[in-house]
TORVODREN-388281 format. One record per residue (C-alpha): residue in three letters; x, y, z. Coordinates in steps of 0.02 Angstrom, whole numbers, plus 32768, in hexadecimal, padded with zeros to 4 digits. Layout:
// TORVODREN-388281
AlaXYZ ...
END
This chain:
// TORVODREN-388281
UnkB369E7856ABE UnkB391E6D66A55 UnkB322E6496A74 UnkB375E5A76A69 UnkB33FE51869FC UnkB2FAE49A6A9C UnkB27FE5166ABB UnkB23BE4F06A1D UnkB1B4E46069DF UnkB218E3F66969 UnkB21CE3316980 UnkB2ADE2D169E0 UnkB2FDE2B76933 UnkB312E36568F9 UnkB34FE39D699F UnkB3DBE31B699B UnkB407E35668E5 UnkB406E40D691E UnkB47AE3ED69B0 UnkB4EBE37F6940 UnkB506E41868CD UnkB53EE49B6955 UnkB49CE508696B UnkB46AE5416A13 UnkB409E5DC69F3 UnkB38EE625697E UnkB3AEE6A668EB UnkB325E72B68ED UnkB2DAE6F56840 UnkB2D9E64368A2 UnkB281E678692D UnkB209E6B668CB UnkB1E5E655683B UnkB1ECE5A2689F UnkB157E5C06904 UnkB0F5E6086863 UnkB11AE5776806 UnkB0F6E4EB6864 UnkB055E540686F UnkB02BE50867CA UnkB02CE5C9678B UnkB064E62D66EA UnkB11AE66E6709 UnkB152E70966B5 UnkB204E72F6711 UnkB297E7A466F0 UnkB31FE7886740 UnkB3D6E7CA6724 UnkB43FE73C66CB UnkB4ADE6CC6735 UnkB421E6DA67C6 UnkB3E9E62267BA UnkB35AE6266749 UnkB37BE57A672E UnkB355E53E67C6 UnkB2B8E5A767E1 UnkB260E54A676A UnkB2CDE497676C UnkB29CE4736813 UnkB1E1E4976826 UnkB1BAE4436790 UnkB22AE3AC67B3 UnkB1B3E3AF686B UnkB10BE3B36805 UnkB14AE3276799 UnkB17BE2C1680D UnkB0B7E299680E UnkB0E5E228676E UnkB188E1CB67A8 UnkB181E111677D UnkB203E0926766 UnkB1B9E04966C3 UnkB224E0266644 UnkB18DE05265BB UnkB1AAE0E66559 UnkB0E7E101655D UnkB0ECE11E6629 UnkB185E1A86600 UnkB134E2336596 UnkB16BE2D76590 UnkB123E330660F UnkB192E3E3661C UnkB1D9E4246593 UnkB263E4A265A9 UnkB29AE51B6501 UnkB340E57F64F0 UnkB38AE5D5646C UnkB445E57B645C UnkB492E4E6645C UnkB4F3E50C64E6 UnkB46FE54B655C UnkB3FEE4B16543 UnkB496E43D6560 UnkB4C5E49D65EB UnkB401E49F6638 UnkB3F4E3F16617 UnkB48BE3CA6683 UnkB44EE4296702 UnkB3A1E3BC6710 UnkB3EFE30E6704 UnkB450E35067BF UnkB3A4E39467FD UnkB34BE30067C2 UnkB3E1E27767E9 UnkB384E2196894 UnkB2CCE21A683D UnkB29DE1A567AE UnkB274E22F6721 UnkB2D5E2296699 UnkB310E2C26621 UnkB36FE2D36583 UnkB3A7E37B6518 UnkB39DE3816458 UnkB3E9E40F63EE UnkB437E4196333 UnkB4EBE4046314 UnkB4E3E356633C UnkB499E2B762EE UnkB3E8E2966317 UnkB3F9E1D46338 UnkB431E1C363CE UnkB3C3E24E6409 UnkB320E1F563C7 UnkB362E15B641E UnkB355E1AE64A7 UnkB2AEE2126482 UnkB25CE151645C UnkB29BE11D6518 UnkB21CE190655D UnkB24BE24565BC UnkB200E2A3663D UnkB252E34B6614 UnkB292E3696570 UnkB305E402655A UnkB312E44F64AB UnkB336E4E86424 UnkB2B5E4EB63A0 UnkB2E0E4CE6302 UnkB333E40A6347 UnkB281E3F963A0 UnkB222E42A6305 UnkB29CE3A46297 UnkB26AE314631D UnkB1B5E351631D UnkB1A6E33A6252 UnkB21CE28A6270 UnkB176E25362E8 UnkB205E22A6382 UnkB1A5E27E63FB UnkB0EEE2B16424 UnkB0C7E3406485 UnkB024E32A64C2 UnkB03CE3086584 UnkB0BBE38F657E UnkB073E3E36633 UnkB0F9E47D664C UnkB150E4EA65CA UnkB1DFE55865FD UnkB224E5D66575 UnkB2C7E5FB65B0 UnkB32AE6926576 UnkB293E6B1651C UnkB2DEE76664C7 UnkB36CE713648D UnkB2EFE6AD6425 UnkB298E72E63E8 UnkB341E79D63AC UnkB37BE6F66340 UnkB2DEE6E662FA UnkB28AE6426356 UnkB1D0E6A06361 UnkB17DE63B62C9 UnkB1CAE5896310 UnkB1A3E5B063C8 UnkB0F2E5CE6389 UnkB0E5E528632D UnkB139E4B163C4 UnkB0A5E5166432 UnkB039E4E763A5 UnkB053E41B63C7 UnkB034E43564B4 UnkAFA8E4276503 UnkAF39E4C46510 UnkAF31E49765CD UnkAFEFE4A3660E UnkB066E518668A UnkB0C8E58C6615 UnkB162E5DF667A UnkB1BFE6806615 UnkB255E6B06654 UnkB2CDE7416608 UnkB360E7996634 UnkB30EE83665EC UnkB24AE86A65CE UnkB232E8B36521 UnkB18EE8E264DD UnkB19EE8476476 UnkB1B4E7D26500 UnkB10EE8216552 UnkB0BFE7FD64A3 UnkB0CFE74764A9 UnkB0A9E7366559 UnkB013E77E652F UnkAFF1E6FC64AA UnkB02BE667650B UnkB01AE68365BD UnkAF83E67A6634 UnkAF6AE70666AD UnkB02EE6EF66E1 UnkB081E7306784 UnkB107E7A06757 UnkB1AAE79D67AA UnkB239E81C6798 UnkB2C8E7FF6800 UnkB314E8A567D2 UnkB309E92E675E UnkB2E4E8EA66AB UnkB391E8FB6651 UnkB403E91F66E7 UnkB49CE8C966F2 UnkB4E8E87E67A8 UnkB519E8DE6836 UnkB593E859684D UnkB606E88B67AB UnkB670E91267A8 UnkB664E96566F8 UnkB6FBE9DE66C0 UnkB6FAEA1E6603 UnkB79DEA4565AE UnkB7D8EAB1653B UnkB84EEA6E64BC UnkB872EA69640F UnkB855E9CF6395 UnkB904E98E6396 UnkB918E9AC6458 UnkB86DE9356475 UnkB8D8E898648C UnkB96FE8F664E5 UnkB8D7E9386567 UnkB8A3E87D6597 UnkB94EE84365A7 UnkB96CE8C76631 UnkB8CDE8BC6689 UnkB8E4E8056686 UnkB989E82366C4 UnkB968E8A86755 UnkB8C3E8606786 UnkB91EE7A4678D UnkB8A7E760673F UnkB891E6A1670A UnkB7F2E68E6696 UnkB784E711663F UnkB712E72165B9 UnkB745E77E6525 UnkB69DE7AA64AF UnkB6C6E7ED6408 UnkB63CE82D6386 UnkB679E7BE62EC UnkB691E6F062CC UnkB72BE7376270 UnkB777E7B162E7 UnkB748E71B636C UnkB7C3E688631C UnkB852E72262FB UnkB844E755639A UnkB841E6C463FA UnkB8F0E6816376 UnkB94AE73963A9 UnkB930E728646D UnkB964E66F6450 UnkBA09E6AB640B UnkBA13E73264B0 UnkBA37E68B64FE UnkB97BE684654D UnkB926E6016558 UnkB893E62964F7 UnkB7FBE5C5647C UnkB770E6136416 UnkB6B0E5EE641A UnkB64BE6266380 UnkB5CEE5F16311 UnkB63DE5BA6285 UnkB683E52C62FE UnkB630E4826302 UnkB5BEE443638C UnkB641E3C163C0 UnkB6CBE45F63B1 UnkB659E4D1641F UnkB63CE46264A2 UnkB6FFE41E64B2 UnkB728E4CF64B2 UnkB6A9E4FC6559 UnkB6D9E451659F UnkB79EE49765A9 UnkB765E54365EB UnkB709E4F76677 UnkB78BE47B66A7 UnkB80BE50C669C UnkB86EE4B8661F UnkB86FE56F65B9 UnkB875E6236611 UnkB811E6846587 UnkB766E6426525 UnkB76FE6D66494 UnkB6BDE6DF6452 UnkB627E71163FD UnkB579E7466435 UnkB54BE665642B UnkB5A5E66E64ED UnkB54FE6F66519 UnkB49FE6D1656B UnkB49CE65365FF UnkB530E5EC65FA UnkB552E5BC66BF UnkB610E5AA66D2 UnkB63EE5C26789 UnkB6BDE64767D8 UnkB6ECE6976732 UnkB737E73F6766 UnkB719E7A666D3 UnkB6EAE7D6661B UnkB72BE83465B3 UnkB6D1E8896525 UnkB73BE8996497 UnkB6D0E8E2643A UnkB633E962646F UnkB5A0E8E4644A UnkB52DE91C63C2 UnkB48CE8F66421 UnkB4A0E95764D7 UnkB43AE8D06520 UnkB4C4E84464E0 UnkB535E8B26553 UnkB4CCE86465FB UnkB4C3E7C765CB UnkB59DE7C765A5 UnkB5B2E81D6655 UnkB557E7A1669F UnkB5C5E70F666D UnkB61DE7476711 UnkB5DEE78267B4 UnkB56EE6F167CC UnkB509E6C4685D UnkB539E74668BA UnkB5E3E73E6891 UnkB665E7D26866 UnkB690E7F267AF UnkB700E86A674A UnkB6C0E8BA6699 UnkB70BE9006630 UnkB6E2E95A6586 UnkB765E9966511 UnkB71AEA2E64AE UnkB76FEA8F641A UnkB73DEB4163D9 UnkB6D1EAD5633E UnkB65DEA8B63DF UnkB5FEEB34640D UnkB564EAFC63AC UnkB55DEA4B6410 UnkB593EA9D64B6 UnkB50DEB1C64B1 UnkB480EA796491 UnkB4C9EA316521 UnkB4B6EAC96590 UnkB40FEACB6570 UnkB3ECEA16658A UnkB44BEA326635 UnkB401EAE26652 UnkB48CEB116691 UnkB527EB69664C UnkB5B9EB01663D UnkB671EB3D6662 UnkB6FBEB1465ED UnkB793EB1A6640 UnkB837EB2C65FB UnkB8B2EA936614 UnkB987EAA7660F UnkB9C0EA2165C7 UnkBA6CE9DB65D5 UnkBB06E9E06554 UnkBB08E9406525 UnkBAA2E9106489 UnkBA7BE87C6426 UnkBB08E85B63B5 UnkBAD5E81462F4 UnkBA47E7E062A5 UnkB9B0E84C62DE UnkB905E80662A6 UnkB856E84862F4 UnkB7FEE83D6258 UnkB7FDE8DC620B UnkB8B7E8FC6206 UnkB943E87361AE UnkBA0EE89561B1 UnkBA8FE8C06218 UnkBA5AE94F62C6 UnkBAC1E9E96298 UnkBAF1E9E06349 UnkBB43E92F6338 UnkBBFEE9476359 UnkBC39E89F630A UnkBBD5E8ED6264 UnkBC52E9A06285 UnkBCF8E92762A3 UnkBCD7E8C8620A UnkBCA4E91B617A UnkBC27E8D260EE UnkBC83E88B6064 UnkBC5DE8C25FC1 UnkBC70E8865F25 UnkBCF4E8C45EAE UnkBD1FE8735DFA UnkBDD4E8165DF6 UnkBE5BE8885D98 UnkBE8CE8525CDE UnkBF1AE8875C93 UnkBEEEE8FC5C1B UnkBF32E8CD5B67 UnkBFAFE9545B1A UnkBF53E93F5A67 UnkBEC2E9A65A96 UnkBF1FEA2F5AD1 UnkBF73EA4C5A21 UnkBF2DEACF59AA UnkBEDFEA9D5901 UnkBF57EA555881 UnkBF0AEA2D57C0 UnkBEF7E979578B UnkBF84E963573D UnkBF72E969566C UnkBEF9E9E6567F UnkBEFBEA8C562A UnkBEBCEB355675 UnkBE5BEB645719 UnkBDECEB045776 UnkBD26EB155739 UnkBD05EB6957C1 UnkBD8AEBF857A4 UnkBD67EC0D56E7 UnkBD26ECBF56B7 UnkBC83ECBC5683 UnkBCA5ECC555BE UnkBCF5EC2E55CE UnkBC95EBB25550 UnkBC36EB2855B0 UnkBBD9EAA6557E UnkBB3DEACD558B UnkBA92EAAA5535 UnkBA3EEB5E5508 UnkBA49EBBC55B6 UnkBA49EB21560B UnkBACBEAE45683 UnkBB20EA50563A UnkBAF5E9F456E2 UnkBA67E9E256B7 UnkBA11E95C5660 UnkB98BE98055E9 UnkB8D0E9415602 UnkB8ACE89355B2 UnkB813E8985550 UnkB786E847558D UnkB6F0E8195543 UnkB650E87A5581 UnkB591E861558F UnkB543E8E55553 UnkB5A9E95C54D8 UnkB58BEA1A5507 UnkB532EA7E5482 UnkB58FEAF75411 UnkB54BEBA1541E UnkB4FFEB985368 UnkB496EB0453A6 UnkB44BEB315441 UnkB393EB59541C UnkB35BEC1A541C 
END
């Protein structure tokens, strides 16, 4: 049974912004963690991604804050009062988005800072005064040491994908932003999977929290239809093109393990005649963003792309993902799945897997705990023609029939005509008298010093340092 959102207690404001953005009904991790929350409680939830963890926390805290809405231009009346901490860029621009439209009708203001970007025009913003600030670490540590924002009325902490920060190493700076709050505060944890780290620093940071688990910890969605593939390394890009093809398909995700194999990748599906762009970490902030901005707006079929796309992103009624590569964490492989199949949604994924992926397949079996079917795929006759590129491999497929039409030139040095002289056996100089030196018998005189070949020349003297002693001389 789904419990719709006017059953719930939020303000005029936030109702109007709910309705505004489509939602009628409740996700379970909704129903549950809204009613916790505006309680004032500790939240510890797990929920599968794409279930509208942002929202679960977004809204109740927005409610609670509403306490503090004033129209006073004064930074001092606007401190920040909820602080909200994700691991990428991305995510935080995306969560910040998604609290300006819940908080759009109230008078709270909210800003996102993350690195990648110039810091000015975020600390102009910072010195306006902000209700809810939305951040990654290491850009809120750089504007804590700049003194551009104070933290001590800071009243609600969410860590958001809080694994994620933990597997890329953001334990030591989460623990000196919680250093800077307010002992007394609200500190919401949610995670798309519960590892005995993540139960760790709850422990350390959370005060007799209600746990929530909206499903089985590291489950992926009913929703999404999962097939795995058999193929082999040159077939990988051949297998999307058909799926793509069969499925009629118009976007996807395609996640590959390396920044490398990402941009080749993303350049060789480009030259299938696919509208395709790449998302890694190599790219620029300003890149990154442009190239979500034309994947949402459906100006590009394909976003080829690392693990950096893989926790959290919300972009709606994306029919698949492909995994082009077998992640090498298994829990990466629920967060990628979960890119589509959102909100209850249906999703297609599907993993291409080689005979070099049994190692990875079998950690992701027992993640799952389940054992996973790879089924063979018949692919069609038509291949790629020229220039394969996945990363690993460079030159012309062996398969590629304009490479059997034409074959390889290779070089060959131009023909000289060959002059008649040096085909002419040895004739004496004339005026000279006898065989050549090198035919005379060896009686024949020769000059020569003692036994010594006349060609060569005879040591110059040289003066020496110390004169070796004659054998009457040296001492008995």
């Amino acid at each position: 049974m789904t419990i719709p959102y006017t059953s719930v207690a939020l303000a005029d404001p936030l109702q109007r912004a709910v309705a505004d953005m489509g939602y009628e009904t409740m996700t379970p991790i909704q129903e549950q963690a809204i009613p916790v929350v505006l309680t004032g409680k500790d939240v510890m939830g797990a929920a599968q991604t794409g279930t509208g963890k942002t929202a679960a926390f977004a809204l109740p805290l927005l409610q609670r804050l509403l306490a503090h809405e004033n129209t006073s231009a004064s930074p001092a009346r606007h401190p920040v009062r909820a602080l909200v901490l994700l691991p990428t860029r991305e995510l935080a621009d995306q969560v910040a988005e998604q609290v300006a439209l819940y908080a759009k009708y109230t008078q709270l203001r909210s800003t996102v800072v993350f690195g990648g970007m110039d810091m000015k025009p975020q600390t102009l913003e910072l010195k306006k005064g902000v209700e809810v600030l939305v951040a990654t670490p290491g850009r809120l540590l750089d504007h804590i040491e700049a003194k551009n924002v104070v933290l001590n009325h800071v009243e609600y902490v969410v860590l958001d994908e809080a694994d994620r920060m933990l597997d890329i190493g953001f334990l030591p700076d989460l623990q000196r932003i919680l250093s800077y709050l307010p002992k007394e505060r609200t500190t919401l944890l949610f995670s798309a999977t519960f590892s005995p780290e993540i139960k760790r620093l709850a422990a350390s940071y959370l005060h007799d929290p209600v746990t929530i688990e909206v499903a089985r910890p590291n489950a992926t969605a009913a929703t999404v239809e999962q097939h795995f593939y058999a193929v082999d390394e040159d077939d990988k890009r051949r297998a999307i093109r058909q799926v793509l093809k069969e499925r009629a398909l118009t976007q996807a995700f395609v996640f590959v393990n390396s920044k490398l194999g990402c941009a080749r990748l993303a350049r060789s599906l480009a030259r299938d005649g696919l509208k395709t762009t790449a998302l890694h970490g190599d790219k620029s902030q300003d890149e990154r963003l442009k190239a979500l901005e034309a994947f949402k707006s459906g100006e590009v079929d394909l976003l080829v792309c690392t693990d950096v796309a893989a926790r959290g992103l919300d972009i709606k009624d994306v029919p698949a993902v492909f995994n082009h590569d077998v992640p090498f964490n298994a829990e990466d492989y629920v967060h990628r799945i979960g890119r589509t199949g959102r909100a209850g949604a249906s999703g297609l994924a599907v993993t291409l897997v080689t005979s070099h992926d049994a190692r990875l397949m079998a950690e992701l079996e027992k993640l799952l705990k389940k054992k996973v079917e790879v089924e063979p795929i018949e692919l069609d006759d038509e291949r790629p023609r020229g220039h394969y590129n996945d990363g690993r491999h460079r030159g012309v497929r062996d398969d590629d029939e304009s490479a059997r039409r034409t074959p390889r030139h290779v070089y060959a040095r131009p023909s000289q005509p060959r002059d008649p002289f040096f085909d002419r056996p040895y004739e004496p100089h004339p005026g000279s008298d006898g065989p050549a030196t090198w035919e005379q018998s060896p009686k024949t005189p020769v000059a020569a010093r003692g036994r010594v070949s006349a060609n060569i020349k005879p040591r110059r003297a040289t003066a020496a340092l110390f004169k070796a002693p004659r054998s009457e001389d040296a001492p008995a």
